[in-house]
TIVEX-108328 format. One record per residue (C-alpha): residue in one letter; x, y, z. Coordinates in Angstrom, 1 decimal. Example, Ala and Ser with C-alpha at 12.3 -4.5 7.8 and 13.67 -1.06 7.14 Angstrom:
<"A",<12.3,-4.5,7.8>>,
<"S",<13.7,-1.1,7.1>>,
! end
This chain:
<"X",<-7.0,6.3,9.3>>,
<"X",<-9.3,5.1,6.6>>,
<"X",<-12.1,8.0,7.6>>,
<"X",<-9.1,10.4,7.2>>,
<"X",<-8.1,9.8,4.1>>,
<"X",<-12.0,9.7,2.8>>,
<"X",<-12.1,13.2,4.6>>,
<"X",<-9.2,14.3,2.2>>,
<"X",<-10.6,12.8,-0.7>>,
<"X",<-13.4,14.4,-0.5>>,
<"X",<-11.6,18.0,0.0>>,
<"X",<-9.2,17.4,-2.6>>,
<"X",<-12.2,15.7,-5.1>>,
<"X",<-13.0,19.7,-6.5>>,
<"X",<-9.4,19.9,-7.6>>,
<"X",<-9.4,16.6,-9.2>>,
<"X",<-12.4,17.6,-11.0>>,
<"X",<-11.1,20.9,-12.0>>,
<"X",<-7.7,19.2,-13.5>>,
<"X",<-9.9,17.4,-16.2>>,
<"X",<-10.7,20.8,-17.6>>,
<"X",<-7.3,22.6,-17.8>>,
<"X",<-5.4,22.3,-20.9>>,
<"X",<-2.1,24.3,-20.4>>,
<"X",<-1.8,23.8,-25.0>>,
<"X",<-5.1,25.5,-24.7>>,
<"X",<-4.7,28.1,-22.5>>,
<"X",<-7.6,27.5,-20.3>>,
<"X",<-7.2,27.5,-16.7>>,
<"X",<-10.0,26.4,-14.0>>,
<"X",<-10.1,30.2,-13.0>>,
<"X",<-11.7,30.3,-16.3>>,
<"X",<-14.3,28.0,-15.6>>,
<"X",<-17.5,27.9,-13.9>>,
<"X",<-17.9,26.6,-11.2>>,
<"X",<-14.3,26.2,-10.5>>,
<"X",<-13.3,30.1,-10.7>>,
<"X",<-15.2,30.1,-7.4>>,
<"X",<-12.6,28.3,-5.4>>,
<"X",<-10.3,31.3,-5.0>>,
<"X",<-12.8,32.8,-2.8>>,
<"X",<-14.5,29.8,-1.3>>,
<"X",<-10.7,28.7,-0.4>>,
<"X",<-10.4,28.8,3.5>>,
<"X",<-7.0,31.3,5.3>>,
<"X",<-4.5,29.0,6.6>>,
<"X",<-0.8,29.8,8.0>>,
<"X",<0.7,27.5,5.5>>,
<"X",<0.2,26.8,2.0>>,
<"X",<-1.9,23.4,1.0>>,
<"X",<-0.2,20.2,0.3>>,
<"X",<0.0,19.6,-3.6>>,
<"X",<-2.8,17.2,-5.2>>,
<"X",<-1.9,14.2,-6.4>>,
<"X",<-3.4,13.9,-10.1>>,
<"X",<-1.7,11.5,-12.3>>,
<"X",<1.4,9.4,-11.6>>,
<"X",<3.6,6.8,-13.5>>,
<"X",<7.0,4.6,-12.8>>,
<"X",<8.8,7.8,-13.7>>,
<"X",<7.0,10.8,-12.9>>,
<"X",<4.1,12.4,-11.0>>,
<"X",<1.4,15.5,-11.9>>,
<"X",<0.5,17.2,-9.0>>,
<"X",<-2.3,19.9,-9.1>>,
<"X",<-1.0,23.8,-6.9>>,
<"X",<-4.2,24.1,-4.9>>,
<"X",<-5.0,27.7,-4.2>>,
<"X",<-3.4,29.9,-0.5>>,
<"X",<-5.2,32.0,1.3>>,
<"X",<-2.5,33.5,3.9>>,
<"X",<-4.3,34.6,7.8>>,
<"X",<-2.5,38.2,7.4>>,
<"X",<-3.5,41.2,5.4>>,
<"X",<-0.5,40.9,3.3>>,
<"X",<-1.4,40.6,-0.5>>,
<"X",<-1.2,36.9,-1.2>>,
<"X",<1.5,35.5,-3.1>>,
<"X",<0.5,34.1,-6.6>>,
<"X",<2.8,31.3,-6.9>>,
<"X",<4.6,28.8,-5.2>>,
<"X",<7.8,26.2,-6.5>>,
<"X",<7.6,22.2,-5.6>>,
<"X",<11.1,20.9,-4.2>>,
<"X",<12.2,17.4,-4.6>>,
<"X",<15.3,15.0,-4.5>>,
<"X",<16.5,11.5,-5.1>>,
<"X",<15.6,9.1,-2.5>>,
<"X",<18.6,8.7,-0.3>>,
<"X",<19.8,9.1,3.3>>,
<"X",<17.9,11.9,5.1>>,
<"X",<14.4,12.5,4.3>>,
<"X",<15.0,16.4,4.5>>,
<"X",<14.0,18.6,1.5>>,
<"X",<14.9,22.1,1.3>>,
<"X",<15.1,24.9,-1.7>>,
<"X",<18.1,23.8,-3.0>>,
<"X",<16.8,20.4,-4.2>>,
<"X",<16.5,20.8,-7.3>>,
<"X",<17.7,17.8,-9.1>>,
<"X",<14.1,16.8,-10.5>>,
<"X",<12.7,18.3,-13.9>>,
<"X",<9.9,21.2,-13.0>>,
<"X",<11.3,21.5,-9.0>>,
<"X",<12.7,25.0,-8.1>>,
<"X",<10.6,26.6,-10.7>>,
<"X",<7.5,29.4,-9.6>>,
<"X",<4.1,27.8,-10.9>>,
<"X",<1.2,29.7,-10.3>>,
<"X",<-1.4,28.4,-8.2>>,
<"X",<-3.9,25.8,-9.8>>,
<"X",<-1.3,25.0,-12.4>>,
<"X",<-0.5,21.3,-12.8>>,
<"X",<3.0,20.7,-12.3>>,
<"X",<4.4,17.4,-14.0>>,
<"X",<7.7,16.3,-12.0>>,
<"X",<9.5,13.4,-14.7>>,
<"X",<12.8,12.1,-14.0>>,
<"X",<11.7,10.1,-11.5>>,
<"X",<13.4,6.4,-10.5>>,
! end
């Protein structure tokens, strides 16, 4: 367990890194950055989108970072993708229409930081 969670550390440690530079009130995004503009093509094809990165979180809300998809067909590769979420309750199921939480159900491009509040 512990070597797989420093195995995902280390993947996700680039994306980390590349939050401390995007400013979304300055308009800079890490596909304008060196090195980090590199990622889109460095990122490896996968059937399904990556799991969000964790970045910041507080008693009532989280900041998670949209790492970039590379899809295995030749289809053009979509440029955003929405978080889902719900209140803890019975049934651990999430599906597109929970979309009780602030910044859930909205498109967000990919390497945007997404800040969920709300939270309990």
């Amino acid at each position: 367990m512990e070597q797989k969670l420093g195995s995902l550390i280390v993947a996700n440690s680039v994306y980390i890194s590349a939050a401390r530079v995007t400013h979304t009130y300055k308009n800079v995004t890490i596909n304008d950055v060196y090195p980090y503009f590199y990622l889109k093509s460095h990122t490896p094809k996968t059937k399904v989108p990556p799991k969000p990165i964790l970045i910041a979180k507080t008693s009532t809300s989280i900041s998670l970072m949209l790492p970039y998809f590379r899809p295995l067909t030749k289809s053009p590769a979509p440029r955003s993708t929405a978080l889902y979420g719900k209140v803890s309750s019975s049934g651990v199921g999430v599906s597109s229409s929970n979309t009780e939480c602030v910044n859930t159900g909205v498109q967000q491009p990919f390497t945007s930081i997404v800040t969920v509040t709300s939270l309990t």
